[in-house]
C-alpha positions in Angstrom: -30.9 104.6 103.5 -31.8 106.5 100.2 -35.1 108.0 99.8 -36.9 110.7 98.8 -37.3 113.6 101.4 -41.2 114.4 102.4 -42.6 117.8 101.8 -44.4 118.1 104.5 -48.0 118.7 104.0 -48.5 121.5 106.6 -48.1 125.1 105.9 -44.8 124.9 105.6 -41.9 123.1 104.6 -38.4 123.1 105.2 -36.4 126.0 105.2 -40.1 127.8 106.5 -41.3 128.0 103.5 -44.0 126.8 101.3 -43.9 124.1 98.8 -44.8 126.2 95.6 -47.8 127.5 94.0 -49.5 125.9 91.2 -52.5 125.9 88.9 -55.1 123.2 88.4 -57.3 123.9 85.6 -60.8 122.5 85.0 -62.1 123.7 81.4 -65.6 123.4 81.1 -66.6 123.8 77.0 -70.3 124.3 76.0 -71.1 124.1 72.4 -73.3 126.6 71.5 -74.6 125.5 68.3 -77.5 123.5 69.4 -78.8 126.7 71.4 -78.5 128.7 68.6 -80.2 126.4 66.4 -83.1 126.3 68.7 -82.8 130.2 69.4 -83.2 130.3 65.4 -86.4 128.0 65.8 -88.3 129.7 68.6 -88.1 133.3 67.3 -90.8 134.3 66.1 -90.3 135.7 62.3 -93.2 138.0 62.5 -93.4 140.1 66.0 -97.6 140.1 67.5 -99.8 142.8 65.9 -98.4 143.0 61.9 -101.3 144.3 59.5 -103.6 145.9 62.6 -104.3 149.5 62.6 -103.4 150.9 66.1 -103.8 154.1 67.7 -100.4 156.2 68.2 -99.7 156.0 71.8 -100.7 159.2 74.3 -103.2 160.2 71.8 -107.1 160.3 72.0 -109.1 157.8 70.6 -109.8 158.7 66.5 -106.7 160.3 66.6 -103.8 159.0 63.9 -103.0 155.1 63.8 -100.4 153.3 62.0 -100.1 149.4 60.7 -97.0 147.2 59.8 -95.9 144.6 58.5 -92.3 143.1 59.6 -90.1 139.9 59.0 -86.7 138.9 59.8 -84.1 137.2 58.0 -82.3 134.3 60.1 -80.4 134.8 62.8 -76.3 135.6 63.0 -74.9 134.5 66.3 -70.8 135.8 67.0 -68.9 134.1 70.1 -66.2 136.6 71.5 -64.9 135.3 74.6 -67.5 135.5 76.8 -69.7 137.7 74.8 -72.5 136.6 72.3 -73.7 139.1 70.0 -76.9 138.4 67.9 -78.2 139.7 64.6 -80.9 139.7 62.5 -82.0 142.3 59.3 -85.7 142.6 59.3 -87.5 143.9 56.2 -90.8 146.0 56.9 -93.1 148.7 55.4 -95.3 150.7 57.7 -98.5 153.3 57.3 -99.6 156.0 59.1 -103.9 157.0 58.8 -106.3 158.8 60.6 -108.8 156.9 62.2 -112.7 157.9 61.1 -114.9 155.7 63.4 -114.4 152.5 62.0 -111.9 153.6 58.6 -109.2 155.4 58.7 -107.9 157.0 55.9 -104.0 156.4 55.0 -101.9 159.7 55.6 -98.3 158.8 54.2 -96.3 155.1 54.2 -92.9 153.5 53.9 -92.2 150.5 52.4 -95.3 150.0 50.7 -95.4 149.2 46.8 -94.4 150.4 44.5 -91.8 150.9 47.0 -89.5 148.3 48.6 -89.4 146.7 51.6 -87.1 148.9 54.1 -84.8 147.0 56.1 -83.0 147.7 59.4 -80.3 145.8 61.5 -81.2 144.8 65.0 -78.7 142.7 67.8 -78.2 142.5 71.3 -75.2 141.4 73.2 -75.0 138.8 76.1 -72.5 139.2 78.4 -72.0 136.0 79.9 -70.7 136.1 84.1 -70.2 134.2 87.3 -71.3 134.8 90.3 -69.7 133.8 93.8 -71.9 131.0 94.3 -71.0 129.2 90.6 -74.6 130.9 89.3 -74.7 132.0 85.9 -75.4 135.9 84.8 -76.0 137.1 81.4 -76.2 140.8 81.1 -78.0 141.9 77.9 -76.9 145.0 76.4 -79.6 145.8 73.0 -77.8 147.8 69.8 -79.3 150.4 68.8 -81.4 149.9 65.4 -79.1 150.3 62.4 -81.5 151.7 59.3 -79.9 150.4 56.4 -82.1 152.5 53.8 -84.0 155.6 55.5 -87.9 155.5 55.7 -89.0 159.5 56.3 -92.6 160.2 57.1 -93.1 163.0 59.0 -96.8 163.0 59.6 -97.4 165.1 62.7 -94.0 165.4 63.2 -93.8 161.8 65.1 -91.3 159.0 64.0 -93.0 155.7 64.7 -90.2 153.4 63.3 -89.2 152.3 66.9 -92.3 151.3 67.4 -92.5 149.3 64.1 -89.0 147.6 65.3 -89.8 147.2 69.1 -91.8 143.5 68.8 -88.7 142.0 66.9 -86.2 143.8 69.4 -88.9 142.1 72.4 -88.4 138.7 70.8 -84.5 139.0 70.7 -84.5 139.6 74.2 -86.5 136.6 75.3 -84.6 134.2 73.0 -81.1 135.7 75.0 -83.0 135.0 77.9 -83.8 131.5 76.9 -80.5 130.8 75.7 -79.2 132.0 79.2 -81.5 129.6 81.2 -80.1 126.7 78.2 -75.9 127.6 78.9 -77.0 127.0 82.5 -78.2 123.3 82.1 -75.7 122.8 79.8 -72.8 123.9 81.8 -74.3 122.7 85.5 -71.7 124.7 86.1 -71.3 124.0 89.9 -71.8 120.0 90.5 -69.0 119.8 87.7 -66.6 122.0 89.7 -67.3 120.3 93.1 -66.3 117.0 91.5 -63.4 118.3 90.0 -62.3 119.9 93.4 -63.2 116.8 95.9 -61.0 114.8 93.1 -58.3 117.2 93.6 -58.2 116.7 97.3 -57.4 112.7 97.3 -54.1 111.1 96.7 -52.8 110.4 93.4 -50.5 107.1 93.6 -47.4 107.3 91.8 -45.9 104.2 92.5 -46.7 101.6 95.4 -45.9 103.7 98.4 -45.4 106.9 96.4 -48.7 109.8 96.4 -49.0 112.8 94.9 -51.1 115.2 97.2 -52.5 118.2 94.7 -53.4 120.3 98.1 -56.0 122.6 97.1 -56.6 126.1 98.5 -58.9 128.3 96.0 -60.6 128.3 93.1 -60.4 131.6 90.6 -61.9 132.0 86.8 -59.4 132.2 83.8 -60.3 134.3 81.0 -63.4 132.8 78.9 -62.1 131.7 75.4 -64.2 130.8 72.4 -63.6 128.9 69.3 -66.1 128.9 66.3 -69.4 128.3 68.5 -67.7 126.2 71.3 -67.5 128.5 74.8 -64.6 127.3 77.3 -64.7 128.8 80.8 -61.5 127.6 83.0 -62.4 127.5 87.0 -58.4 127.0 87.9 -57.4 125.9 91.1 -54.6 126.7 93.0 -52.5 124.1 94.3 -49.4 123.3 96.2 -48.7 119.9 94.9 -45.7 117.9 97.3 -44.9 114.3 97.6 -45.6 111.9 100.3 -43.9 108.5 101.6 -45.5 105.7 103.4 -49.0 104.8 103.5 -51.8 106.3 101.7 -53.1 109.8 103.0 -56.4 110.4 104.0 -57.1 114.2 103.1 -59.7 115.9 105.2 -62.6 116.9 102.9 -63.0 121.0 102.3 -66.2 122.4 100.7 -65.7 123.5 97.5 -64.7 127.5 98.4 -66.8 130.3 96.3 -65.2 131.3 93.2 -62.8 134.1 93.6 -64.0 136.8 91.5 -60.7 139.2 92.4 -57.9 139.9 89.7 -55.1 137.7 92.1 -53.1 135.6 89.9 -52.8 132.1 90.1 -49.1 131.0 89.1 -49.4 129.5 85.9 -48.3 125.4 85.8 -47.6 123.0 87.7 -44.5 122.9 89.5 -43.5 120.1 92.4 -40.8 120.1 94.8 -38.6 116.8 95.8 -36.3 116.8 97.8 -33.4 113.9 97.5 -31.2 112.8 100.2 -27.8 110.9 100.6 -26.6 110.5 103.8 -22.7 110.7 104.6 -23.3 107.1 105.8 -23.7 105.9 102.7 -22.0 107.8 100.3 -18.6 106.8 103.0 -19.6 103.3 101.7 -20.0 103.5 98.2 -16.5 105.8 98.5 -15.1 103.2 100.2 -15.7 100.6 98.0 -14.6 102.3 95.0 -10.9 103.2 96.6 -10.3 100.5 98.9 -9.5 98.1 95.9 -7.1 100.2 94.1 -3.5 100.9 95.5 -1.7 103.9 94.4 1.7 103.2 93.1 4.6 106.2 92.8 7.8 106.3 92.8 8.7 106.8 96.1 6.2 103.4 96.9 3.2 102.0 97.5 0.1 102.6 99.5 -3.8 102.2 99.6 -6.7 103.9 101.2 -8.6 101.9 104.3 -10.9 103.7 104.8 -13.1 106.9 103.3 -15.6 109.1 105.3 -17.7 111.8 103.8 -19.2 114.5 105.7 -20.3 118.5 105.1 -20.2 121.4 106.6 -20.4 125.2 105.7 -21.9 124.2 102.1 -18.3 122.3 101.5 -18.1 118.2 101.4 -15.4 117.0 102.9 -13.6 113.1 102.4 -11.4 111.8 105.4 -9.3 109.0 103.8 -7.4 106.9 105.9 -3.9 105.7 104.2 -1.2 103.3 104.8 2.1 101.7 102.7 4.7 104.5 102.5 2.8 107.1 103.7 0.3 106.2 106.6 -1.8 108.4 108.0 -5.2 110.9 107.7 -5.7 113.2 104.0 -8.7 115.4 104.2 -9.9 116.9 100.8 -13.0 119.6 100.5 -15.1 120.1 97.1 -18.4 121.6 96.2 -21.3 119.2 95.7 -23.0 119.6 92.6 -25.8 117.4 90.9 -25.8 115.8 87.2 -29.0 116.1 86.1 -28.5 113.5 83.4 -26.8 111.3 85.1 -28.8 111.4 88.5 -25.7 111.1 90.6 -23.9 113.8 93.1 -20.7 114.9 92.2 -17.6 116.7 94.3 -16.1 119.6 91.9 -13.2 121.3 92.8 -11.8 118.6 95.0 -8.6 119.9 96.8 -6.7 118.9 100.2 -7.9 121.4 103.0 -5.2 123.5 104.8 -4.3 121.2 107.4 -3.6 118.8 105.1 -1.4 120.5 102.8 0.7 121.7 105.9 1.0 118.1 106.8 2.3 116.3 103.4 4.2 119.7 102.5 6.9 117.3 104.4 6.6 114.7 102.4 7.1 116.0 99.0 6.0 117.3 95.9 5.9 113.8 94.6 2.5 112.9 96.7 0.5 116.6 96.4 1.2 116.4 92.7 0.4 112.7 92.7 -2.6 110.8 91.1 -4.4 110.4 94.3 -6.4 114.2 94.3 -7.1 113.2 90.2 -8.6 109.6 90.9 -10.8 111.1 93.5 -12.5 113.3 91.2 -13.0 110.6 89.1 -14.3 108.4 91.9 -16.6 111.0 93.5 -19.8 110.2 91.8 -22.5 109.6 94.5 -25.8 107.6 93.2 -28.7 109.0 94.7 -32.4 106.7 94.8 -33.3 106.1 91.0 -36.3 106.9 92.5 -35.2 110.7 91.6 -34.3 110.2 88.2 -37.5 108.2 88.0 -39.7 110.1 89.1 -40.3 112.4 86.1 -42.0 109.2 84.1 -44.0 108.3 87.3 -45.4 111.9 87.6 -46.1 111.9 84.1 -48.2 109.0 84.2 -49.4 109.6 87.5 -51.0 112.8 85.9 -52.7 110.8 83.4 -55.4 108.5 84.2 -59.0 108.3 84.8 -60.3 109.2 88.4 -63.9 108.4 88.2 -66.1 107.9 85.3 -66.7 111.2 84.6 -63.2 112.9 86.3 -60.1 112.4 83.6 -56.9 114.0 84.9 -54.3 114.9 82.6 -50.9 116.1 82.4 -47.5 116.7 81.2 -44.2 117.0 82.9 -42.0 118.9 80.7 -38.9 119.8 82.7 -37.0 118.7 85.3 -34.8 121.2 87.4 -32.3 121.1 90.2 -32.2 124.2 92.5 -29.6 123.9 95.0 -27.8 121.1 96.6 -27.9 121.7 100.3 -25.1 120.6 102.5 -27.0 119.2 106.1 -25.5 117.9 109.4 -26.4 114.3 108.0 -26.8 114.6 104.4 -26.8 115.5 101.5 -30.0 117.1 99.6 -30.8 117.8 96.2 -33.4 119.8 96.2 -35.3 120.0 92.4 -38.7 120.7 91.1 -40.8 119.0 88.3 -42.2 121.1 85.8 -45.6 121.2 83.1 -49.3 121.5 83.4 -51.9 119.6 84.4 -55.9 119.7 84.3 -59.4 118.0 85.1 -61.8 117.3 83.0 -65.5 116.6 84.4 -67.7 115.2 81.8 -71.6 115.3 83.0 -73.5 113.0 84.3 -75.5 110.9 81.5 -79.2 111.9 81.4 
């Protein structure tokens, strides 16, 4: 019978080894606009405190005071990856007095008319992290204040502009923090990547009787991407993807594992092993078949072939024909099986009679080694494998396509189709190929 070979889904496979690596990805994209809008709403423009005279810090009471006044211009968010940097100029003047009981007499000031407002640049940087546990961490890093036109007033030798800017650098720092605590509701980072992982774990039906198992085994982070104000983070899976026969599986459910946080690769794709068998059996019949209808004519007579065996052994195939009519007796022939892609069938190159053989109709003549026997074999050996082989591209394709759940879409391509090796087996022949492309999950949340 023709089928398609099981990968076994153990730790191991045929040959001992493991049916290949691939990668599962799960992109999760946040748009950040809306946050930044409402980051650009709940800023204050003004910091607390503008216009009030208050006393230097560390020095006596009546000792020297200053008063601002400060605004900022909107906000200017940058996406970099995983990094959001945010900007704001402010414009402000500021005075510096002593303070006699309740007046205090002004000392020296900046910004004040007739002079212009000065103006400075402030930003912070948000670093934007995971955690093992599929929390979210945002590390804040604040610029240092860029003074786009200098403001110089020395009185008493102390610089009070950094406490002019430190309200507005205050408020940046809570809306990062707010904007933190909103990427988190937005993302639910974690419920998203358990449902793509328990989806990952149960069979995907290729055709009746047909399932591809995805076989998960860990879960690492891709680098973050960004595009305009749209943040993608990629939690991809690794996989060993393998085909089973029969009846459904029933996977055994595995927590979703914490996120590896280590720089181990995950092999890139998605790449599955099937295995194709024909067995001697019935390539002998379909040999058979083709040869035992044809007689060979030459001119020394007739004869035909009764009967045709195929078998392997040492990597070679080898075809016992039976013959009778002028010559009568047993021809064996050895070639090298090779696969056609194109046209899924097994083919025997470099078809030529064994040893034995040659010794044996060396008596009978040139006439039958150079006869048309050897050349209508090649023709002939062309071995049709299971369509299901050729087939099974298009099945995986739109196997890899399809809605899982309401919220879980899995999609894929299959872009190549290769054949390894063709091993020669005590029973059988095996084409052993692999299925090639990429494939992903995509969790959309939960309406609320």
């Amino acid at each position: 019978m023709r089928t398609w070979r099981l990968l076994a889904l153990i730790p191991f496979c045929l040959h001992g080894q493991e049916p290949p690596a691939s990668t599962l990805a799960a992109p999760i994209q946040v748009d950040l606009a809306p946050m930044f809008a409402a980051a650009e709403r709940t800023t204050p423009v003004t910091p607390q405190g503008v216009e009030t005279w208050t006393n230097l810090p560390g020095l006596a009471q009546g000792s020297p005071a200053y008063r601002f006044n400060l605004y900022r211009e909107p906000l200017y968010f940058v996406l970099k990856g995983n990094r959001v940097l945010m900007h704001t100029t402010v414009n402000y003047w500021f005075e510096v007095g002593l303070r006699m009981g309740t007046y205090v007499k002004g000392m020296g000031s900046c910004g004040l008319p007739p002079e212009s407002f000065r103006k400075a640049r402030l930003g912070i940087q948000a670093e934007v992290a995971l955690t093992p546990d599929w929390g979210l961490d945002l590390k804040l890093t604040p610029e240092e204040p860029l003074r786009i036109d200098g403001c110089h007033v020395t009185y008493l030798g102390y610089d009070i502009t950094d406490k002019v800017l430190a309200g507005m650098k205050d408020n940046l720092a809570k809306a990062t923090r707010a904007l933190q605590a909103q990427i988190q509701e937005a993302t639910r980072l974690r419920p998203r990547a358990e449902a793509a992982w328990l989806q990952a774990q149960q069979p995907v039906e290729l055709a009746p009787g047909v399932f591809l198992m995805l076989n998960p085994e860990r879960v690492r982070l891709s680098p973050w991407s960004s595009q305009g104000k749209v943040l993608t983070l990629t939690p991809e899976i690794q996989i060993r993807p393998a085909v089973c026969l029969g009846a459904r599986p029933q996977p055994v459910p595995r927590p979703l594992p914490p996120l590896d946080l280590s720089t181990r690769p995950i092999a890139p794709g998605f790449s599955l092993q099937v295995d194709a068998d024909l067995s001697y059996e019935h390539a002998s019949r379909q040999l058979t078949q083709q040869l035992s209808a044809q007689p060979f004519e030459t001119d020394k007579g007739r004869f035909e072939v009764t009967r045709a065996a195929v078998r392997g052994k040492d990597g070679w195939a080898y075809l016992d024909l039976d013959i009778k009519g002028k010559v009568t007796g047993r021809l064996t022939l050895k070639g090298r099986p090779v696969f056609n892609e194109v046209l899924g069938t097994l083919r025997l190159e470099d078809l030529d009679y064994t040893l034995e053989t040659r010794n044996w109709i060396t008596s009978l003549g040139e006439w039958f080694y150079r006869g048309t026997l050897r050349k209508t074999l090649t023709d002939k050996c062309s071995f049709f494998l299971d369509k299901s082989l050729k087939d099974l591209k298009e099945k995986t394709q739109q196997g890899l396509n399809r809605a899982l759940t309401p919220q879980v879409a899995l999609t894929g391509v299959v872009d190549a189709f290769r054949v390894g090796r063709v091993d020669v087996l005590e029973d059988r022949f095996k084409v052993v190929a692999r299925l090639e492309g990429a494939v992903q999950i995509g969790v959309t949340p939960d309406a609320r």
